[in-house]
MDTraj code that builds the backbone (N, CA, C; nanometers):
import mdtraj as md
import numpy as np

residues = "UNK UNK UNK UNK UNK UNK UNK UNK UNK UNK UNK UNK UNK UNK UNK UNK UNK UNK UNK UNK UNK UNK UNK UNK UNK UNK UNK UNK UNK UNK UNK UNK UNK UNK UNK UNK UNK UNK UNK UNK UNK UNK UNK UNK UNK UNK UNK UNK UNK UNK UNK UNK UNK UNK UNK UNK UNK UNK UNK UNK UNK UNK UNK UNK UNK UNK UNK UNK UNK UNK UNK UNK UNK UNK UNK UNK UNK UNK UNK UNK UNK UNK UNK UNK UNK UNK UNK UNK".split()
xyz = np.array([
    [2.6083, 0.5656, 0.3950],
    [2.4805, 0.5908, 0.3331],
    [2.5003, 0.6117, 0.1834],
    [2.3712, 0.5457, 0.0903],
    [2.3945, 0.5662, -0.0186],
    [2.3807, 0.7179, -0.0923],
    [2.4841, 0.7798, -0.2294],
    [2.4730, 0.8913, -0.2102],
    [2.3901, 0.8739, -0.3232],
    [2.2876, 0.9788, -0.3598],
    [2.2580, 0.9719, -0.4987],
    [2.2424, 1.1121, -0.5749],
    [2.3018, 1.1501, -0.6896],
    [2.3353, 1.2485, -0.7225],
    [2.2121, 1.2974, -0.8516],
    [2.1028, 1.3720, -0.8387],
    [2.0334, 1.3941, -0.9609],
    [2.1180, 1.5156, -1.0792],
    [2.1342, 1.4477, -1.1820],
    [2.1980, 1.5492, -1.2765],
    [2.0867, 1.5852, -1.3838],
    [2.1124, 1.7306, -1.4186],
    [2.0449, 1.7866, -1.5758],
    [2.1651, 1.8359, -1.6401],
    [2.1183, 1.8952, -1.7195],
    [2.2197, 1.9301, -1.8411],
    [2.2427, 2.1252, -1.7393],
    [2.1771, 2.1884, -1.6999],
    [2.1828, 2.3082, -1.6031],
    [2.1727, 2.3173, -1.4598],
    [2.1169, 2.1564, -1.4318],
    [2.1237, 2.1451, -1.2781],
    [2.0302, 2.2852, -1.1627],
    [1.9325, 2.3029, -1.2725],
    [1.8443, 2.3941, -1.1946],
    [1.6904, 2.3374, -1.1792],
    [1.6000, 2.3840, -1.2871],
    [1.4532, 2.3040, -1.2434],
    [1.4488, 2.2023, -1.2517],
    [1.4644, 2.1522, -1.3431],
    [1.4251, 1.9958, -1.3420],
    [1.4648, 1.8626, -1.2621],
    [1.6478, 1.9147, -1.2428],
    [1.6996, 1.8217, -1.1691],
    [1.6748, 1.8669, -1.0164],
    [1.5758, 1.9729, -1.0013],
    [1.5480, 1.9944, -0.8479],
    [1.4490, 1.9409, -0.8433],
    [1.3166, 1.9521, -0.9629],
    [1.2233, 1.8525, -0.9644],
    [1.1959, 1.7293, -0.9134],
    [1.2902, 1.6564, -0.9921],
    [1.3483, 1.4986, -0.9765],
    [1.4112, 1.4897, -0.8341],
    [1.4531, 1.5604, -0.8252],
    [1.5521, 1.4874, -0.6757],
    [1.4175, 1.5291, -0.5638],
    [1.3568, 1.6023, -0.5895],
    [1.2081, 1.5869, -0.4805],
    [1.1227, 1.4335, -0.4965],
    [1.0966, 1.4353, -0.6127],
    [1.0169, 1.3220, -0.6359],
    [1.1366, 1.1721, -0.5919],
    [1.2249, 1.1899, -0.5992],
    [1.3567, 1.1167, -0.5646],
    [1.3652, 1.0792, -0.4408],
    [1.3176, 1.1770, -0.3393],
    [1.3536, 1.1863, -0.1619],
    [1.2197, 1.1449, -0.1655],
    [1.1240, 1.1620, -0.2493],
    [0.9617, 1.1363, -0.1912],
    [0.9540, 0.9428, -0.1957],
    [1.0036, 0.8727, -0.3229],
    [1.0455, 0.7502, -0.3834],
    [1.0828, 0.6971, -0.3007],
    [1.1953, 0.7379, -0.2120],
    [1.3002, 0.6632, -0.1304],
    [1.2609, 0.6377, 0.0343],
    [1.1569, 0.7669, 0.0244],
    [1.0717, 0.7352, 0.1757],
    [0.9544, 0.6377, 0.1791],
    [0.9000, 0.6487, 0.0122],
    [0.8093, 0.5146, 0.0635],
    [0.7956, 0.3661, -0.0259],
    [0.9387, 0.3647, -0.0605],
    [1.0437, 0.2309, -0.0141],
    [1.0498, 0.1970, 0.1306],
    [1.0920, 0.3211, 0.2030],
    [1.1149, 0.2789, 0.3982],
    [1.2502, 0.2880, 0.3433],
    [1.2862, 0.3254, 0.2469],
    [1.4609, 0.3458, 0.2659],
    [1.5837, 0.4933, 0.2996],
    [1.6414, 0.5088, 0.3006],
    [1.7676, 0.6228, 0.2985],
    [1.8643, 0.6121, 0.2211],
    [1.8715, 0.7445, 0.1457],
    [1.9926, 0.7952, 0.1030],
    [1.9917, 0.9261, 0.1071],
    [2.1400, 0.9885, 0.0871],
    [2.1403, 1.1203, 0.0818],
    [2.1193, 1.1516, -0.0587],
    [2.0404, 1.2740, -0.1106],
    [1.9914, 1.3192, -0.2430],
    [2.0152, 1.4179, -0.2515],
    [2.0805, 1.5022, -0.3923],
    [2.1384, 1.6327, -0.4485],
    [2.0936, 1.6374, -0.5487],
    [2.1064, 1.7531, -0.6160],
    [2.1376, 1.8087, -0.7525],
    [2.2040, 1.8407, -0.7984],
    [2.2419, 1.8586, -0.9161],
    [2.3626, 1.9256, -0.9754],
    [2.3768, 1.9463, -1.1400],
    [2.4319, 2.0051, -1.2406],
    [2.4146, 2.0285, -1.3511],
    [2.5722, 1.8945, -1.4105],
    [2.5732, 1.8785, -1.5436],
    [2.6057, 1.8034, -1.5884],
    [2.7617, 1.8197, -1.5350],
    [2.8226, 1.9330, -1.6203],
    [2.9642, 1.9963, -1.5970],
    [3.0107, 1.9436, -1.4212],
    [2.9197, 1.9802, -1.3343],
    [2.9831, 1.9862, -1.1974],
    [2.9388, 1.8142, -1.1654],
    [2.8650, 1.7461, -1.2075],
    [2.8602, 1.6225, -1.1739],
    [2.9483, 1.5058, -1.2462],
    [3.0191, 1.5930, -1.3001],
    [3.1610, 1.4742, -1.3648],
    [3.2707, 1.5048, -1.2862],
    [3.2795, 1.5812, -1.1662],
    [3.3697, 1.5743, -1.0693],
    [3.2902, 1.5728, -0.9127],
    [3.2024, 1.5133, -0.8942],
    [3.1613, 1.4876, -0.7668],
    [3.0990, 1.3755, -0.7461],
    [3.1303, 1.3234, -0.6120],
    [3.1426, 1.1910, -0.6152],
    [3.0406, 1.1449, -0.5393],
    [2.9476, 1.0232, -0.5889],
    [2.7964, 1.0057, -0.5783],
    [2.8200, 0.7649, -0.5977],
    [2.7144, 0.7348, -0.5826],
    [2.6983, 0.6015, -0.5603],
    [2.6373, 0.5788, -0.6846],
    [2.5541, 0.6711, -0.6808],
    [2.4451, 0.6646, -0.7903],
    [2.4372, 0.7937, -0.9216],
    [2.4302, 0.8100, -1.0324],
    [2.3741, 0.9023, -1.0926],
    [2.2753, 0.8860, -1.1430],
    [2.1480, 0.9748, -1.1640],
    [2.0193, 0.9549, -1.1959],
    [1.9768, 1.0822, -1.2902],
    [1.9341, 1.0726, -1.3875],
    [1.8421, 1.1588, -1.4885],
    [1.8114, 1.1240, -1.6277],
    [1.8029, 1.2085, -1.6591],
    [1.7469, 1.1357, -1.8407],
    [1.8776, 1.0683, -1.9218],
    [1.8630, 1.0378, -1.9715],
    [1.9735, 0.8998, -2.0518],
    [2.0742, 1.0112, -2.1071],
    [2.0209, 1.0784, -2.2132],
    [2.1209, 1.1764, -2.2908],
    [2.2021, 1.2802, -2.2023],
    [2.1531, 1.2701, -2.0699],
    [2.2556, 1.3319, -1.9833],
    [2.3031, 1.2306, -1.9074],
    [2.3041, 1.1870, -1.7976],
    [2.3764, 1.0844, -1.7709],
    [2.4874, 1.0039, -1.8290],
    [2.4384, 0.9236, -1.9583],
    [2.5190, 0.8763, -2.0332],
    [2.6493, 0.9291, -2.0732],
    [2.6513, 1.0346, -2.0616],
    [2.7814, 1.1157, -2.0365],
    [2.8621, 1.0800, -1.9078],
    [2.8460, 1.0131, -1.8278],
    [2.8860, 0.9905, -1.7324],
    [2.8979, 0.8776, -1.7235],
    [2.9050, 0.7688, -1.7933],
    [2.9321, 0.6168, -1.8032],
    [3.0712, 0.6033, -1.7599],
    [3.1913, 0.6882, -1.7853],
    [3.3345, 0.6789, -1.7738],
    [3.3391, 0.6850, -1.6247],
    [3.2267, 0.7101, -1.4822],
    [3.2652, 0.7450, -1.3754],
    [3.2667, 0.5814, -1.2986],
    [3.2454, 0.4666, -1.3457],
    [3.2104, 0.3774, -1.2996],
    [3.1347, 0.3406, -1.1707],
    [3.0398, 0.4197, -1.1799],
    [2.9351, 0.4569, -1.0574],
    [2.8072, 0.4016, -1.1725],
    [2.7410, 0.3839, -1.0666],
    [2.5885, 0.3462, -1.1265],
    [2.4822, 0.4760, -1.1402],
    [2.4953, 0.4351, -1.3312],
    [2.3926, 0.5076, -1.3322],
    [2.2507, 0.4555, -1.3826],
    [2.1165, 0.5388, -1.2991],
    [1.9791, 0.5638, -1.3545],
    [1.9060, 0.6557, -1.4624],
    [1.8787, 0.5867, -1.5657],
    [1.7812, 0.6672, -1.6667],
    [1.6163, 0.6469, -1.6171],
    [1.5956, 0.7653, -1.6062],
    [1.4881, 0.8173, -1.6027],
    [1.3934, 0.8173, -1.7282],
    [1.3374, 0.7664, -1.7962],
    [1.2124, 0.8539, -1.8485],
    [1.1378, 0.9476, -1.8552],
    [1.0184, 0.9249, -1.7287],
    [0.9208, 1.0435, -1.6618],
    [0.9732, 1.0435, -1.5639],
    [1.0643, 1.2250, -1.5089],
    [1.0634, 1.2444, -1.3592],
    [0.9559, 1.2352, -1.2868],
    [0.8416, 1.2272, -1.3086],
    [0.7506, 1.2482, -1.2650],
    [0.6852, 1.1121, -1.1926],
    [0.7655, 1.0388, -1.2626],
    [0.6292, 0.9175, -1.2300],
    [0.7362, 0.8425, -1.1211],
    [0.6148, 0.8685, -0.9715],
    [0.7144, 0.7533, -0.8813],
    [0.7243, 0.6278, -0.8999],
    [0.5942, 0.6079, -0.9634],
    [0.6733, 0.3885, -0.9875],
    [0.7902, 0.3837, -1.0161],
    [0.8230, 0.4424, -1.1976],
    [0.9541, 0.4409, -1.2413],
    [1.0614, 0.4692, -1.1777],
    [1.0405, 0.5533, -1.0727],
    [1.1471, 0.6058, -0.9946],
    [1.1563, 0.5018, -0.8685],
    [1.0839, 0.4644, -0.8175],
    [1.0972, 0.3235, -0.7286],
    [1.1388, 0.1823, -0.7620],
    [1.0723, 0.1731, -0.8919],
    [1.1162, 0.0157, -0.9743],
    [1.2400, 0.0229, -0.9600],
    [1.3127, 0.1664, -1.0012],
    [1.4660, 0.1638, -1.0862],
    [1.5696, 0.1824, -0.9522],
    [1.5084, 0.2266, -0.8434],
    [1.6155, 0.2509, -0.7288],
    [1.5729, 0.1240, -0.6024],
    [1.4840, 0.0683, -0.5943],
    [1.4775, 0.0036, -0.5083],
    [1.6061, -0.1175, -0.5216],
    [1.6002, -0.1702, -0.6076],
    [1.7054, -0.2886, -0.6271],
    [1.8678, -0.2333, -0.5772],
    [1.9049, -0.1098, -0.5757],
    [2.0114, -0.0193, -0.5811],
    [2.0336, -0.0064, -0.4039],
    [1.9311, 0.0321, -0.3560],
    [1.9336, 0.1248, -0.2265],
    [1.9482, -0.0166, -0.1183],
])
top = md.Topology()
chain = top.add_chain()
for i, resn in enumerate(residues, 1):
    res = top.add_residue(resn, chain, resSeq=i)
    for name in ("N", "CA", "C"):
        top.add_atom(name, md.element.get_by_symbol(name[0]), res)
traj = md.Trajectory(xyz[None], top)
């Protein structure tokens, strides 16, 4: 199963935010993956399929050769469906 890892820079509200709207995205695709959170520091040693959040965090994570998603609006499920459907 695909894993997908939501990162913030503290890995508390926001990236809990996102990874809701994330599990909400992925159910109405009709698809599965497993979905987390986590803050920046602890998501450069845990190991994910996917990384997903705003660019200036993520992008820090280009060296993991895992795929990552920039976000824009957590909020908005299109964006969050456009960008993971092709993935999942």
């Amino acid at each position: 199963m695909t894993k997908i890892l939501v990162v913030c820079g503290n890995g508390l509200g926001s990236s809990f935010m996102l990874e809701l709207n994330v599990k909400k995205a992925i159910k109405e695709l009709g698809k599965s993956a497993e979905v987390s959170h986590t803050d920046l520091s602890s998501a450069k040693s845990e190991s994910a399929d996917i990384y997903l959040g705003a660019e200036d965090i993520v992008s820090q994570l280009a060296q993991t050769g895992k795929e990552i998603v920039t976000i824009q609006n957590m909020m908005s499920l299109p964006e969050i469906k456009e960008k993971l459907e092709p993935l999942l």
